[in-house]
C-alpha angles and dihedrals in degrees: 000000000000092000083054094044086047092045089054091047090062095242105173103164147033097249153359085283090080100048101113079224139080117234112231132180128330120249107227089237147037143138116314115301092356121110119205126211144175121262152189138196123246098213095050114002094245114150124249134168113249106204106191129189121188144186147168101233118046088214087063112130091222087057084045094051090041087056092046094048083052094054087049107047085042084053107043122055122179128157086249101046125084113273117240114225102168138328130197135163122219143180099244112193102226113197087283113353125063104221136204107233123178117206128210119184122197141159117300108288140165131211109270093229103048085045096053086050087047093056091040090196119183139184122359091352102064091046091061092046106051088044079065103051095038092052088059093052089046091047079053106058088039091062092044095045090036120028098023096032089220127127120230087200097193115059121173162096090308106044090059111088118187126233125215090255078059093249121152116229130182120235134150100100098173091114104036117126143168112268103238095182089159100051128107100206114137088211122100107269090210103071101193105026091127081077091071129084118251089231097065083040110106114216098278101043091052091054088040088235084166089163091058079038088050090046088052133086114260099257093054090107092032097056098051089050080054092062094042080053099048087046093046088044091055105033083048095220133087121273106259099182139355092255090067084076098082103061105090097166090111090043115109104242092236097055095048103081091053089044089047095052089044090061092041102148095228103068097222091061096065124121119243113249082227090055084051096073091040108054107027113096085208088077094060098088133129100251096056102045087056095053089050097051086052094055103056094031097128079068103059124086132242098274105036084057099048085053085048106056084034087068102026088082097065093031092057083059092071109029118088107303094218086045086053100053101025094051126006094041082061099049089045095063093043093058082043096058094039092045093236089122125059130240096265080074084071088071098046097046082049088054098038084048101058090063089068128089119248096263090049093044094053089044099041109027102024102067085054103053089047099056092044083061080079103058124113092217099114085205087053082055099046092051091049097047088045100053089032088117084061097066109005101096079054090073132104116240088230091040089054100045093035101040108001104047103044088059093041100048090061080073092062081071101037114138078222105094091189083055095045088054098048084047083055106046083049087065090079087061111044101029094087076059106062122086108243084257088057094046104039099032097048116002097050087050090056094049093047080064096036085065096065100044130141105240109065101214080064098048088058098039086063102062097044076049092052083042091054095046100045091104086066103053121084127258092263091042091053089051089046093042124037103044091049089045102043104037100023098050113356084059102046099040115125093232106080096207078065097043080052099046086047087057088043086041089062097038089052092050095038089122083065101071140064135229095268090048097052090048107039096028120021110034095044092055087046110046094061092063084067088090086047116152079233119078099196090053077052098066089038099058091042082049087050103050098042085059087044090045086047088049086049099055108041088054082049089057087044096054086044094057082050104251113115099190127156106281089237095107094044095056093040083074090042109123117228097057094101105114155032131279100253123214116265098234109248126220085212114134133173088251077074091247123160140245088236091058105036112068108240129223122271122270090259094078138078132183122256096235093069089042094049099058107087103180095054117120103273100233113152150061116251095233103053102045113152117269136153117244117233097237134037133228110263086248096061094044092091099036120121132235114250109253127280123287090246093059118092102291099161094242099118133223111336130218142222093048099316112132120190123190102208144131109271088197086062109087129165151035090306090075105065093044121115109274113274098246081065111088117206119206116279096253105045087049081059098051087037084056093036084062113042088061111105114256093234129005134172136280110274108258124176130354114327115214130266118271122215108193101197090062098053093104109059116094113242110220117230112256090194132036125200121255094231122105109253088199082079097059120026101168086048086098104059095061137140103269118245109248122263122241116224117216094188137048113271108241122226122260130173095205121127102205108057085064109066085191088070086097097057097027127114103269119274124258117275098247122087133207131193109277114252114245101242109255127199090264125037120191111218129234125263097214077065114068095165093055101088099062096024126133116264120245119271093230090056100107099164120138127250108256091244090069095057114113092209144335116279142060121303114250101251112247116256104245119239133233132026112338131191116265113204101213120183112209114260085255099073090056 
């Protein structure tokens, strides 16, 4: 009979030695003769609660009962009892005694009554609480008298254990027995009732009257432990003697008619512990009609849920703050990673968050936030891009370039601008993350196509982005990257707050280049947008060539003493290099308008998430941060967005998932220009011409060939490419193009057009002459030097020749409409 009772207690082995756990500390109280200590597993290290029971004779009825609490917690499961892990019973020897101990292992629990002075709860708070807790022990005694038809037979104080998640759970299964209320036998049905004390005994039970206990429900005994348990909860001491009942002055008033029902004298007159949670008004708190609602969120529709999370920010901010962390955090990021919860929980788990320590916070928030990165719910997305300063310093820099960044980069090509736009300002977050593969073989792909966007507030966003980030590129993708980016496309673009982030862009990065740049590259690209239609891209660029001229000249006084060093350590001391490149604000918005149609904010204002970076490369000055002005000049009013970024831009197959449709044999600036049917103004098209002409070119040697204005305009297509990988360069084709050599005298004209320069140049001479009809080829002026390789004209709309149907003139189309007659009277014939 032992060897089978040992057999249903689980025993495997001959001693503790064999337990797969490590035995901790002891708690300074548990149930009866059982003692409970802390516990951890051997395989992983999780924690766990050991109970042990020993005795000296293995036909002790302590060690009986034990063995029969253990069959019964193995048997019955239920979400509020006490979950069973392993069991084994062992010889122990014991100094001088060898004792029999019996070992029960279980999910990680703490005494009820160390854990509520833990918590030290008061006032409202506490009543909630314990509600809570009252109404799962409740929901615990009804299954086993109801469901189950067994009697627990000793509820109390004693017998509720409390989980991390601050859960209550019923254990201490020695008593519990089958209720045979139909049964005649004249025995105890309770066949180790003597184990419980005579003050939880209701009157029947203490003068062993089983046949009025067999008449009676199956709660009968139950009931009346529930209402030892409600009067030791809240007296917050243990029942000493029956007497003690009676005293309801700690009891909460709504909760006295129902105790005082549970601990009715005539058995049949006890409430059901079922009809306790119905009917009692103490259960209707806060705290518990939000867990509920957690718990059986799967169940709730679309809209119920959105009110819910809504709310659940500011009512976090009264309910228990333990309660809040310990349970309903965690039951937050579950319905987030199964998409039970909307978008609005992000919110709430960010908030929750944020009362954790940093340890808690990267073992309890963070998992989750890294795994909804991979949601398709474009909301999920949005709430995560947009809170993104709140944990993203928290982030690994493995867990960012392995798991973070791959999900994130599929927003760079969202047909969502105001996604696009929330993928992008990440960047300055999680950039000093990426490994430089990462960075130069995938992010700076996606920003080359970002810059020619077709919402402006992106485009600019972009360069102050590429300005912001500079610190975290390499010393050769600098030199590939910044100059291309900043001159080539940030300068000429049609929105001024780009053309100004462009000019910031350079002055931020200035310790990046060297003295040739600055000269041949950099000031001659600048200085022209000092007769910009923008004001404001006006001061900057004058801003930006006094601290180019200051570089210039220090390095000057350097190679003069004698000493040509880099120019590093002579920026390094620049003024103006003080600050961050702050956001443009965008006009984006999730309706899908655009920044052309929604006024922006003023230029007084950045955005938190570039003030919030604190280990960003300081570059600019404060009072001059990047914003975009609410209202535009009247001569950019009518100017176009440059294309799409999936039209034909020059930058070659990209990597890391970005497709482009394109025309291979297209290279160059031109490319990314606004199409030719959108006119920009006249004198942006002048500063846009002025700065695509070389900075030096050769003497002209030899005949130059011959220059057809009219077909200007028609983009040659490349019969050669160059055997060199774009991918590794993706802003190489953007590049200043290389001069171009004459081989022929240039020829006088007196045509205007032809010089785009006409607008800004000294007045012409006061003598006219008649105006040449164009030929097909023009030879171009010698005072003009540029004009060979000069931009045409914006106005200049002629056909390629290749388009032409025939020589010849066209016929001229017969007009519509009424037209004028000229008649003569019949005399004059």
């Amino acid at each position: 009979m032992l060897k089978f009772l040992k057999g249903v207690v689980g025993g495997s082995g001959t001693g503790p030695k064999d337990l797969p756990y490590n035995i901790g500390d002891p708690y300074a109280s548990a149930w009866g003769s059982w003692t409970h200590f802390r516990g951890t597993s051997k395989d992983d290290g999780s924690s766990v609660s050991i109970f042990s029971l020993s005795g000296s004779n293995p036909q002790d009825g302590h060690l009986a009962a034990g063995r029969n609490g253990v069959k019964r917690l193995r048997t019955v499961r239920h979400p509020n009892i006490l979950s069973f892990l392993h069991s084994t019973e062992a010889e122990v020897f014991d100094g001088t005694s060898m004792k029999h101990t019996i070992y029960i292992v279980t999910e990680p629990v703490a005494p009820l009554s160390e854990k509520l002075k833990e918590l030290g709860l008061e006032g409202t708070q506490r009543d909630e609480y314990y509600a809570w807790g009252l109404r799962q022990i409740a929901k615990a005694a009804s299954f086993l008298n109801n469901d189950c038809k067994l009697v627990h037979g000793n509820v109390c104080m004693a017998s509720v254990v409390v989980t991390q998640t601050l859960d209550w759970k019923l254990h201490a299964f020695d008593v519990l027995s089958e209720f045979d209320g139909n049964s005649q036998a004249p025995g105890p049905m309770l066949q180790y009732e003597w184990l419980v004390g005579s003050q939880y005994k209701p009157t029947e039970l203490q003068k062993s009257d089983w046949a009025t206990i067999r008449k009676s429900s199956p709660w009968a005994i139950d009931s009346w432990g529930l209402g030892c348990f409600i009067y030791e909860i809240f007296s917050g001491g243990r029942l000493v003697k029956t007497e003690e009942l009676r005293n309801t002055a700690s009891i909460p008033k709504s909760l006295i008619p129902d105790y005082q029902r549970l601990l009715s004298s005539a058995p049949s007159r006890r409430l059901n512990s079922s009809k306790l949670i119905d009917n009692s008004e103490y259960f209707q708190n806060k705290l518990v009609e939000t867990i509920q609602f957690m718990e059986v969120l799967s169940l709730k529709d679309s809209v119920e849920k959105d009110t819910f999370f809504r709310k659940l920010p500011s009512l976090a901010e009264q309910l228990p703050r333990q309660i809040v962390l310990k349970k309903l955090l965690p039951l937050l990021a579950s319905a987030l990673e199964f998409g039970s919860a909307a978008a609005p929980a992000l919110t709430s788990l960010l908030k929750m968050g944020s009362w954790f320590a940093a340890e808690e916070f990267n073992a309890k928030v963070l998992p989750t936030i890294v795994k909804l990165f991979a949601s398709n719910d474009r909301a999920i997305r949005v709430g995560l891009l947009q809170h993104i300063d709140q944990y993203g310093e928290s982030l690994s820099a493995q867990v960012v370039d392995e798991q973070v960044y791959p999900h994130i980069a599929t927003g760079f090509s969202d047909t969502s601008a105001f996604l696009r736009e929330l993928t992008l300002k990440s960047m300055l977050v999680l950039a000093p993350k990426l490994s430089q593969r990462t960075i130069s073989g995938s992010l700076l792909k996606y920003l080359s196509k970002l810059q020619v966007d077709e919402e402006p507030a992106i485009r600019t966003n972009t360069t102050i982005l590429l300005g912001n980030i500079a610190i975290y590129l390499n010393e050769g993708m600098r030199k590939r990257v910044l100059i291309n980016a900043f001159t080539v496309r940030a300068l000429r673009d049609t929105f001024s707050p780009a053309r100004g982030a462009g000019v910031m862009a350079l002055c931020a990065t200035s310790s990046y280049y060297d003295a040739i740049e600055i000269a041949t590259r950099i000031l001659p690209t600048v200085i022209v947008l000092a007769i910009d239609p923008d004001g404001d891209v006006r001061s900057k660029a004058f801003q930006a060539v006094d601290q180019f001229l200051q570089i210039l000249k220090q390095y000057n006084e350097k190679v003069n003493s004698g000493d040509p060093d880099e120019t590093s350590s002579i920026i390094s001391s620049i003024p103006g290099n003080a600050s961050l490149l702050g956001w443009a604000m965008s006009s984006l918005t999730s309706k899908g308008k655009t920044s052309e149609q929604v006024p922006v904010a003023s230029s007084t204002v950045d955005t938190t998430i570039a003030s919030s970076t604190s280990n960003v490369h300081p570059v600019v000055d404060a009072s001059s941060t990047m914003a975009v002005h609410s209202s535009l000049t009247t001569d950019m009013d009518d100017q176009p967005a440059p294309s799409s970024p999936t039209s034909t831009d020059g930058w070659g197959e990209l990597e890391n998932g970005i497709h482009e449709e394109h025309d291979s044999d297209k290279d160059g600036w031109d490319d990314v220009e606004p199409l030719e049917e959108q006119k920009p103004t006249p004198s942006l098209t002048n500063i846009q011409a002025a700065q695509k002409r070389p900075v030096s070119q050769p003497k002209p040697q030899g005949n130059h060939p011959s220059y057809d204005p009219s077909v200007t305009n028609a983009r040659p297509k490349n019969t050669l490419r160059a055997p060199k990988d774009e991918d590794d360069d993706p802003w190489g084709s953007i590049a200043a193009p290389a001069p171009k050599t004459t081989s022929r005298p240039l020829k006088t004209t007196n045509d205007d057009d032809d010089d785009p320069w006409a607008a800004i140049a000294a007045p012409a001479p006061t003598t006219t002459s008649k105006p040449l009809k164009p030929k097909p080829s023009v030879a171009q002026d010698d005072d003009d030097p540029w004009a060979a390789i000069a931009a045409p004209p914006p106005t200049t709309k002629a056909k390629p020749l290749s388009m032409g149907r025939g020589r010849g003139t066209k016929p001229v189309a017969q007009k519509l409409g009424a037209q004028r007659i000229n008649r003569t009277s019949s005399t004059g014939l």
